[in-house]
N, C-alpha and C positions, 0 to 999 in steps of 0.2 A: 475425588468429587468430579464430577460431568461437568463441565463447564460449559455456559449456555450464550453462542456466537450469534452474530448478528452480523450480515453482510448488504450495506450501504452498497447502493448502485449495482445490484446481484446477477441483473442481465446482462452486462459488458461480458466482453472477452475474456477477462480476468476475473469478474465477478462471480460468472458461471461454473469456472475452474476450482475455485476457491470451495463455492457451496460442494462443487461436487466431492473433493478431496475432503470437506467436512463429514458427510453425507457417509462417504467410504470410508469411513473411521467410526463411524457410530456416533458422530458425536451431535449433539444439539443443536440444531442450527435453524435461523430464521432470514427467509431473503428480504429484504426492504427493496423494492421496487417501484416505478412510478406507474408501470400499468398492466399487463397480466404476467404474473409468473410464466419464466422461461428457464428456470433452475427446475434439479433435482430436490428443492428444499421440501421437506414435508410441512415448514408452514410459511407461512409470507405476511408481509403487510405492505399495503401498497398505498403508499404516500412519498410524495416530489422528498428530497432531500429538506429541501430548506423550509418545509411546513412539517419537519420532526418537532418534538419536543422531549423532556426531559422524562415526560410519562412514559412516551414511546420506546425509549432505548432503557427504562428502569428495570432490573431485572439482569439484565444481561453481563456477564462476564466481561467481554471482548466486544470490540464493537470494531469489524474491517469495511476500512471506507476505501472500495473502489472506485470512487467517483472519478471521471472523465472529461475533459471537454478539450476543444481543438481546435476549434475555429479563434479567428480573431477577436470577435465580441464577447467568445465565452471563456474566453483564457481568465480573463480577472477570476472567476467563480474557484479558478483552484484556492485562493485564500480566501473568498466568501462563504465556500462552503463547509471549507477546516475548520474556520473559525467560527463558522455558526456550530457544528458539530464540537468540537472544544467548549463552548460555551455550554451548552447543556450538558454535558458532560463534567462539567468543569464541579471540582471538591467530590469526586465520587471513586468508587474504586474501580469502574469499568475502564479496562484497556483499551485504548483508541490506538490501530495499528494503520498506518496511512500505507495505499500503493503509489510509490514515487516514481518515479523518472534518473534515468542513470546522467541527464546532464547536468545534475550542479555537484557531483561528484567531485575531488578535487583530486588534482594531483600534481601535487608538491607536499611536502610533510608539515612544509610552515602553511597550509591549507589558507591559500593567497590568489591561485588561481584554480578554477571551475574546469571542468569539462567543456562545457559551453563557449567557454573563451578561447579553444585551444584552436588550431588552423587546422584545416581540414574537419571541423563540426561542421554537417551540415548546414547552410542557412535557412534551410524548410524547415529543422526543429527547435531552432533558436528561441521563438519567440516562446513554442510548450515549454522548452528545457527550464528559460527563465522564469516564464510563471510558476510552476512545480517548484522550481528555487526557491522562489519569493514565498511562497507559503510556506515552507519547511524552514524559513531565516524565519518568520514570522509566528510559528511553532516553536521555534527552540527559545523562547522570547517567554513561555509558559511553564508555570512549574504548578499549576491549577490543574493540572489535566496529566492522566501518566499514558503519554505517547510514545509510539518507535515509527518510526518513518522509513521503508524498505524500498530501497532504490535496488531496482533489475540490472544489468545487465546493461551494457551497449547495443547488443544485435539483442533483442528483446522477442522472441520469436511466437508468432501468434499458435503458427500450426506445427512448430516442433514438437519433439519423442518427448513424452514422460520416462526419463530414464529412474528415477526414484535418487537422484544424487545431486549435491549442490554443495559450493563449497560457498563457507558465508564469511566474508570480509565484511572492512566496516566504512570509514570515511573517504576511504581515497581508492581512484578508481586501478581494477586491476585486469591483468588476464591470465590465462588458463598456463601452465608453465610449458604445460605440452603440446597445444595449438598456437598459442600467442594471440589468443584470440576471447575478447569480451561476449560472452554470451550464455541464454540460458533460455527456454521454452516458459511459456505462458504454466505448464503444465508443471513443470519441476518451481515452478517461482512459487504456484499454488502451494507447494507440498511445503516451503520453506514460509510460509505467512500462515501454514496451521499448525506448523510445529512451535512457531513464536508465541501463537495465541492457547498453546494447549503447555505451554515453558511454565517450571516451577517455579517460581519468583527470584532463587538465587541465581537461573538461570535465563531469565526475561529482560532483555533490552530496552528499560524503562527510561525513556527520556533521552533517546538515544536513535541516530538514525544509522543503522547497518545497510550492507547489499550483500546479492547472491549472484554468483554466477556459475557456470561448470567446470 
């Protein structure tokens, strides 16, 4: 069965990616935008995030929230807009697949210290890393909603190769055994957030936050 995707904040950088890797597979896809389509989707609907409703996204299979923000007055809205999104969503069977952030990633096994905490984290992304935390601790807080929260990479790379390869780890952060190195293209992340949202259920990361990296 075609499974019919919905990609929240479709215009981003990853948004874009996502529809198009949908688009390239044949498969169903709608961008939600807030003001002219700038995807390859063949349909769209253009409404702000947080004036969705439970009519708007009914229907749909998957529902990938690319939502973004970075500045300092708009960082709260990573869990204003999860959670407005979870709430309508919330007692349905549509998949809610969040694009995360590789800092609240943890690394120790007793998962006690974050990424973010570690010396040498930038302190220019401290403040994203933690916001993007705080809504994924505040998501895993839900069992109304069947979510997976997909944290990228370390070097997160806007305009690297689509090499079609990703290896997918899950809560704790890692690297690559043969560069020693955290990373993965805007382009390969797409291809591992449509393979999750197109996953057989024995094989779907429900209520669970994995990463990708190369």
């Amino acid at each position: 069965m075609t499974k019919r995707i919905a990609v929240v904040a479709a215009n981003g950088k990853s948004g874009r990616l996502i529809v198009k890797e949908t688009v390239d597979r044949g498969l169903d896809v709608t961008a939600i935008v807030r003001a002219e389509n700038k995807t390859v989707a063949p349909h769209a609907l253009t409404k702000d995030l947080f004036d969705l409703t439970a009519a708007d996204l009914a229907g749909f299979d998957v529902v990938v929230d690319a939502f973004g923000a970075w500045t300092p007055e708009t960082l709260p809205q990573h869990s204003t807009s999860l959670k407005h999104l979870a709430d309508i969503l919330s007692g349905t069977d549509t998949r809610l697949i969040v694009v995360g952030g590789a800092g609240s990633l943890y690394v120790d096994p007793e998962h006690t210290t974050q990424l973010y905490d570690t010396d040498g984290f930038p302190d220019e992304y401290k403040p994203l890393a933690k916001a993007q935390g705080k809504a994924l601790a505040e998501l895993r807080d839900r069992s109304d909603v069947k979510w997976t929260f997909v944290s990228p990479a370390a070097d997160f790379q806007a305009g690297g190769p689509r090499t079609g390869r990703y290896a997918l780890t899950g809560e704790e952060f890692s690297v690559n055994e043969t560069t020693s190195e955290s990373a993965i293209s805007y382009a390969d992340y797409a291809i591992a957030i449509v393979d999750e949202a197109v996953a057989e259920p024995a094989a779907a990361h429900v209520n669970e936050r994995i990463s990708v990296r190369w």
